[in-house]
C-alpha positions as CSV (number, residue, x, y, z in Angstrom):
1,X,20.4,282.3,40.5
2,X,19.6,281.5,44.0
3,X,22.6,279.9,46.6
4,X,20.6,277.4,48.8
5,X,23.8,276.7,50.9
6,X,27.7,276.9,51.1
7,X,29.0,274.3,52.9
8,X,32.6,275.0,54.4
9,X,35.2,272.5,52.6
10,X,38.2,274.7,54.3
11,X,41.6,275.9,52.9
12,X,39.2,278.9,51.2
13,X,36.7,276.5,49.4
14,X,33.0,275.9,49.8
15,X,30.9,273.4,48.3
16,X,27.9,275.8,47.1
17,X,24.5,274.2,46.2
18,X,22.9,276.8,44.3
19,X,19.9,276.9,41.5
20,X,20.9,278.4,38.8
21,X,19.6,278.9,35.0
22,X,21.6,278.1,31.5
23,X,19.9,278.9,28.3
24,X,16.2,279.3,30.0
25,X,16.5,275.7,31.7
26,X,17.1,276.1,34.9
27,X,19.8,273.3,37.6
28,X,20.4,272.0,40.7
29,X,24.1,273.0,40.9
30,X,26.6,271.5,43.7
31,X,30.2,272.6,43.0
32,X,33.1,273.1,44.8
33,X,33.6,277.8,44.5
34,X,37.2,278.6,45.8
35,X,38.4,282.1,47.3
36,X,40.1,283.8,44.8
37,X,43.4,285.5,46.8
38,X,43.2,288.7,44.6
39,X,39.7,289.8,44.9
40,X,38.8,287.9,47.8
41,X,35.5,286.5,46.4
42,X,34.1,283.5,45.7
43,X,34.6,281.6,41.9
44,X,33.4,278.8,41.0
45,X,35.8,275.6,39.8
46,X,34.8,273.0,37.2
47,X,35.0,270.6,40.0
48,X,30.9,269.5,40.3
49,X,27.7,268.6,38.8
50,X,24.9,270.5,37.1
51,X,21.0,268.2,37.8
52,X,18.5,269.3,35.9
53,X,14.9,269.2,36.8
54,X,13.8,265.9,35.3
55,X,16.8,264.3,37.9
56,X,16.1,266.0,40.6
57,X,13.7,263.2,42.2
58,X,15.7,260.5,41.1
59,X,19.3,262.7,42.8
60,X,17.4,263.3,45.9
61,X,16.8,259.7,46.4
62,X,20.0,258.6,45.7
63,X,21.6,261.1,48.1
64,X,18.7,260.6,51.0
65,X,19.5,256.7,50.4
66,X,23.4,257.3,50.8
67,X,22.7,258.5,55.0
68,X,22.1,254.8,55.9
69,X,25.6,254.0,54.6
70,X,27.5,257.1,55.8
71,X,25.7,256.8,59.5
């Protein structure tokens, strides 16, 4: 697994884009990891979305495509 970036969503939550691997196929992961108040680390929620390779083009120009409307 490799975290590409956490990006802070606040109250003890970050949106983590990470690659990660699930029975030898490997994802794209963006999903929102929450602070957990006992241990203090980072879990991950069921709150996000697992893109696996053969998306990956098509994700990436939906997302790139999204900037004109969010500028």
């Amino acid at each position: 697994m490799a975290v590409i970036k956490d990006l802070d969503k606040g109250g003890g939550e970050v949106i983590r884009i990470e690659v990660s691997e699930y029975k030898g196929q490997k994802y794209l992961n963006v999903r929102v990891w929450y602070t957990d108040k006992n241990s203090g680390e980072l879990k991950p929620t069921q709150k996000g979305v697992a893109i696996r390779p053969d998306h990956y083009q098509e994700f990436l120009a939906a997302v790139t495509g999204a900037g004109a409307h969010l500028a």
